[in-house]
C-alpha angles and dihedrals in degrees: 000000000000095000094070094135091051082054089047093051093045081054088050095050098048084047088059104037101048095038076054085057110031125356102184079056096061093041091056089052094046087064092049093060102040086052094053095045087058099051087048091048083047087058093045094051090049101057085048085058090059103044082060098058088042086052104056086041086066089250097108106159115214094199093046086066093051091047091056087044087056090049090049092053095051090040082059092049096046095051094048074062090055097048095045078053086051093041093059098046092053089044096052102039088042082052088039093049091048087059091057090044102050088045084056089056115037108000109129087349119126113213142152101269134197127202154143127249105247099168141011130205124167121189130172108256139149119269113237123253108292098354108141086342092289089121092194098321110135119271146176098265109210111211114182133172118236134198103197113218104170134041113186089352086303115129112237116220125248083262091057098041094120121183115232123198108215134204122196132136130260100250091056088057087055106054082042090059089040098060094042090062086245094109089090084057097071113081104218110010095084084071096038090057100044084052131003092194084057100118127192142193107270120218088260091049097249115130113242142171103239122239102220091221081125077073091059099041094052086074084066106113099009127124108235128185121214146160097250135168104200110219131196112233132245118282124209109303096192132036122296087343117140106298101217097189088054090046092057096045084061089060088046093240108137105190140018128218136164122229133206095177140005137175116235118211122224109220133172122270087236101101125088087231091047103048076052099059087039087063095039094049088054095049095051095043081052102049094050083042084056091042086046093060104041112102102250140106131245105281101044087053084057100051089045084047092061089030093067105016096029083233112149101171105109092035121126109257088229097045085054088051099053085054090053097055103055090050088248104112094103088074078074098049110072105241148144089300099056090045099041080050090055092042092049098048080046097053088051093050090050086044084236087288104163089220113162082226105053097038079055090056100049090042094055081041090062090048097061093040090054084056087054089064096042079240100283116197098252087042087049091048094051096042094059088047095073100030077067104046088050087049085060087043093063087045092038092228119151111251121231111210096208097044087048086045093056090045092056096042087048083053096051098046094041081055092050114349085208091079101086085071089059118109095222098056090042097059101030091061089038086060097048089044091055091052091053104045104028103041100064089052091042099046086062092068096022141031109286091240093048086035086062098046096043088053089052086054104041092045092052105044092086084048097048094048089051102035091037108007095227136091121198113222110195094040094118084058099044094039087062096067105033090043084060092051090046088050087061090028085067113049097034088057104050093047089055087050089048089049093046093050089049102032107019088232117080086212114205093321083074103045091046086049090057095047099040072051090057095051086046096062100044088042089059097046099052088055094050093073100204085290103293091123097061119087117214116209144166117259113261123242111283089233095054094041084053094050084046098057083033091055099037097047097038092052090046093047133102088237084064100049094045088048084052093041096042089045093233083151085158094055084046088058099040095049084046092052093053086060105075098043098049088048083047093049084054086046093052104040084045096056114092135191096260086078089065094039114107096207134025137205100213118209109240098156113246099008150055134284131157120188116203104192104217117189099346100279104035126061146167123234129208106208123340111214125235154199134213083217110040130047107241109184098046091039098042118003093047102054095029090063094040091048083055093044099248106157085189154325117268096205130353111210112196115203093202142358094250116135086238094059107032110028090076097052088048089049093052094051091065098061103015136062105268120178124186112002109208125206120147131043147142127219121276088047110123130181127208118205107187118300094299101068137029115185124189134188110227095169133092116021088209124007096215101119140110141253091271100058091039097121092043085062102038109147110260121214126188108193122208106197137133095014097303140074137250131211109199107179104177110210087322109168133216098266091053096050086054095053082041095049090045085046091066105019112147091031139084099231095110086054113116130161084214137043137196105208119240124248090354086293099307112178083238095075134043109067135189097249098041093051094055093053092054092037091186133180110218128026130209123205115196105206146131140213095267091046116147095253084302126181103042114235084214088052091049092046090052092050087053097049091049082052093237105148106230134208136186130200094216089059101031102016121211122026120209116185127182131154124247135177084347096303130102110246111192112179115180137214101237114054139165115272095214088066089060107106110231098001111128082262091047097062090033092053083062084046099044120016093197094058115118127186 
């Protein structure tokens, strides 16, 4: 096999990733294969005893050397495996470690912090309610990257060096710059902030408003000192949904906080880090001056922003989304094809001569343009790439893409072993991988250019269904045309940036960038045809989508064709055979107890959702929570339901007309498949939904009532499913519970193994008497972290004294409730992970009993 080092990284990578999950796991497995190794050593030993006695006996065999070379060579290989095995499970529980280390220093902890700006990001968002006096009203948001090197004027060591992502407002950055004296030292934002209708003329002569971000830029690289209480972020409140803490890992970023004021620190330009920071700053304030001046709106700044930085942030959601569905949105991710685009264009203006000047040039090119991008992973990937491929050049060495492909990934996950879990590493080497297995394979039966293009597509499709549940089905044909414009996009405007940094003016090469812009995006959008080429679909399951990449590449691989050549059908059926029960192991490890759950407390934040499960793939909701600034349904309903393979809801019943009850079922409806809304009722109504559920309204007797009695009335359900039953009670108050109590006094209608509690637990509702006539035995709260004081600690301590076991999807997540055996099993999202049996807590919780993850 040529491709050893691919094999060595895939070894990496399951190191990491199974010591992540499970450590004793990957322990267990260690031994196996050094057991293995050993047994296979002892054989080999064997047969060289035996060459020697036939040696001395004058029967010294030539091929039988050649053979144990042969055997040597593959036992060498077989321990570097090993050692890249080895090599993932230190990297991830070291990583590991550090987070447990880092919880036991700073988590929830307020203290006086010092760091230095790594990284800047600013996005259009709503204030929230009172911060600096915007009251809701839309504002540049400032995120920025923080390593902390100081706590309370003490130095942290390298180990405790966590980075912090930081949200704060622009306007906060700029009276931070201002009373630290560096206001003089941005170009432009002295006039911004004397007058915003101030325009200018812009490097390509049009005349804009300018957008300040320059402001926000110019913290890049500074030491600031701020009161600050790290927190962790949230993790995934609901089954297989984006996981944000994870997300962030990826990135290496270790805690979140929001900041209202900070004090920056002026320092002198002496230090290599500093000088750093000081190029970089430049380069950023420079990109948004050259953005600024292009004639283009918003949105088309935007587009060209994420075109040529890779930088999506100020993008219109919608605008996002219309890429996404035609399968076109890595055009605004820097990768291998925007740098491949840029080498290539570089190579032609150099006429391919090998010059040590000119490979110098290009090289220290790529750099800046890495710090453009804030070196993104799929940036730094391609990057080293070439770096790779120019490096063979100089040899003059042929360069291997999957064996440069595995190098750069074993980079990246040495640097932060998370990133493996980030979606951008994940698709940018998918994408490589397809290339290389899949095109040689596809340019037998089509052209090589239109090969390349159909084994991207054709590798990524599965991913694309589990990561985004949708596949767009026309993206080989869209991509034709917007690939072309990006190809123009590219070159033009790096050369107008070049010529802005140099000449303070992008010439013509910016003005023709912001107009092949332009024809991208309504290309784009013409071909997006409002959606209806994008098929949404549930994620497969994460065993089938395994066998599928195991089957395709193997069969695809040059393994696979010297096995055929050489006629090793044996080898062939034994290594098809493995497939399916490795992809049946992942399967298996993947699957959690929510599939089994018949019912399911969805986590909406600060309001209420119950999911029933009818007939595997179908369901019906009760609420379904809401936000007057988020969109519930589309952000959490929607993926929540196509990561559980959910195709639609049969019926939606909404207890009460509450933005935290109905918004998100209103929102859903209007991406996802809804049958039947119900809204009104009166008790006695029932509804059957096939043989497996019965639902029934208890609550109100009448629904004639106004806005201000509206909780009092909420529509009651008691669900009879799965062989319990479910008490779902809305915001219904105290006074409510009592008419309803005396309704049904003497009989066990109010009786329900499980209870959704009412009003988030809002000292309001449960009473006494209400709660004995249910007698549960568990109890759901519905609430959120800005929650109102919800739920009650009275309410809580009467639900412990009445025995009745208590959950809250702000604290556990999802819950998830099914009976079985005649006892209630729950099982929650959020668990902790020192109850985990064999992860890295786990071991250290035996060592240490105080330790928390």
């Amino acid at each position: 096999m040529r491709r050893k080092l691919f094999v060595c990284a895939a070894a990496l990578i399951v190191g990491t990733l199974i010591s992540e999950y499970n450590l004793l796991l990957a322990l267990i497995m260690l031994m196996a294969a050094f057991a293995s190794y050993r047994i296979k050593k002892g054989e080999s030993a064997g047969r060289k005893t035996e060459h020697k006695r036939d040696a001395c006996n004058g029967a010294g065999n030539t091929l039988d050397e050649v053979s144990d070379a042969g055997v040597n060579s593959e036992r060498v290989f077989q321990r570097v495996l090993i050692y890249f095995f080895i090599l993932g499970i230190v990297l991830m529980s070291v990583s590991q470690y550090r987070s447990i280390c880092l919880d036991k220093a700073f988590r929830d902890r307020e203290s006086c912090f010092t760091g230095r700006v790594i990284a800047v990001e600013q996005r259009t968002a709503k204030a929230l309610y009172g911060s600096n006096g915007f009251n809701g009203k839309t504002q540049k948001q400032v995120r920025y990257t923080v390593r902390l090197i100081e706590e309370n004027g003490k130095k942290l060591s390298l180990f405790k060096r966590a980075k912090v992502l930081v949200t704060s407002y622009e306007n906060t950055v700029r009276e931070s710059m201002n009373a630290a004296n560096l206001s003089n030292r941005i170009s432009l934002s002295n006039r911004i902030s004397r007058s915003n209708l101030m325009s200018k003329r812009g490097p390509s002569g049009a005349d804009t408003s300018h957008t300040s971000a320059e402001t926000s830029y110019e913290l890049l690289g500074r030491l600031i000192r701020c009161e600050m209480t790290p927190e962790r972020a949230d993790e995934n409140g609901n089954p297989r949904c984006f996981n944000y803490r994870l997300h962030l890992k990826s990135k290496g970023i270790d805690y979140i906080s929001r900041q209202d004021n900070f004090e920056v620190i002026r320092e002198k330009h002496d230090a290599p880090e500093s000088i750093f920071y000081a190029f970089m700053r430049k380069l950023m304030v420079a990109r948004e001056e050259f953005l600024d001046g292009l004639n283009l709106d918003d949105e088309g700044k935007a587009v060209l922003r994420g075109v040529l930085f890779g930088d999506t942030s100020q993008m219109p959601e919608e605008t996002y989304e219309e890429f996404q569905n035609n399968g076109t949105a890595h055009v605004l991710a820097v990768s291998g094809l925007h740098i491949g685009i840029l080498y290539g264009f570089f190579r032609r203006l150099t006429a391919r001569r090998k010059s040590k000047g000119a490979t110098i040039l290009m090289l220290g090119f790529l750099l800046a343009y890495g710090c453009l991008t804030m070196w993104s992973v799929s940036a730094t990937r391609a990057i080293l790439f070439i770096f790779i491929i120019v490096i063979g050049d100089v040899l003059d060495r042929p360069v291997d893409m999957l064996t440069s492909l595995a190098a750069v990934a074993i980079v990246v996950i040495v640097k932060n072993p998370w990133s493996i879990y980030g979606t951008s590493f994940q698709m940018s080497f998918m994408a490589v991988i397809s290339i290389c297995f899949l095109a040689k394979v596809m340019s037998k039966v089509l052209p090589e250019e239109i090969g390349g293009a159909v084994s991207v597509h054709l590798g990524m499709i599965p991913f694309l269904a589990y990561t985004f549940n949708r596949i767009p089905l026309i993206s080989i044909f869209c991509n034709i045309p917007v690939v072309f414009a990006l190809s123009m996009a590219i070159p033009f405007g790096m050369a107008g940036f070049a010529s802005y940094v140099i000449l303070k003016n992008s010439l013509l090469f910016g003005a023709v960038s912001a107009r092949v812009t332009t024809m991208m995006v309504e290309i784009n959008r013409f071909l997006e045809f409002k959606g209806i080429f994008t098929a949404q679909v549930c994620s497969p399951a994460f065993g089938a989508l395994v066998f599928f990449y195991l089957l395709l590449f193997f069969l695809s691989s040059e393994f696979f064709f010297v096995l055929k050549n050489r006629k090793k059908y044996r080898t062939v059926a034994v290594c098809l055979a493995l497939i399916p029960v490795v992809s049946l192991l992942c399967g298996i490890t993947t699957a959690t107890p929510f599939d089994k759950a018949t019912g399911v407390m969805v986590d909406v934040g600060q309001g209420d959702c119950f999911h029933l499960r009818v007939n595997g793939n179908t369901g019906l909701i009760f609420d379904g929570g809401g936000k007057e600034n988020r969109n519930v349904g589309k952000d959490v309903l929607k993926p929540y339901f196509l990561h559980n393979g959910v195709e639609k809801i049969d019926a939606a019943f909404v207890t009460h007309l509450h933005t935290d009850h109905y918004k998100g079922i209103e929102e859903l409806k209007e991406c996802f498949e809804v049958g039947k809304v119900i809204v009104k009722g009166r008790a006695g109504n029932e509804y059957r939904i096939g043989k497996e559920a019965r639902v029934k309204i208890l609550w109100p007797e009448k629904q004639d009532f106004t806005v201000d009695d509206e909780n009092i009335n909420s529509l009651i359900f008691k669900i009879h499913a799965g062989g319990m039953s479910i008490l779902i009670t809305g915001d219904m108050t105290a006074e409510g519970e009592r008419a309803m109590t005396e309704k049904y006094r003497g009989t066990d209608v109010l009786r329900a193994d499980v209870l959704k509690v009412a009003h988030h637990g809002s000292k309001y509702s449960s009473t006494e008497e209400f709660l004995d006539a249910v007698k549960p035995k568990v109890a759901m709260i519905g609430v959120g972290k800005n929650n109102y004081g919800h739920p009650s600690d009275e309410v809580i301590e009467k639900l412990k004294e009445k025995g009745i076991i208590t959950y809250r999807t702000d604290v556990d997540g999802a819950i998830g409730i099914r009976k079985e055996k005649g006892r209630i099993t729950v099982c929650r999202q959020r668990t902790e992970k020192n109850r985990d049996i064999g992860t890295l807590p786990w071991i250290l919780k035996r060592i240490h009993s105080e330790t928390r993850y």
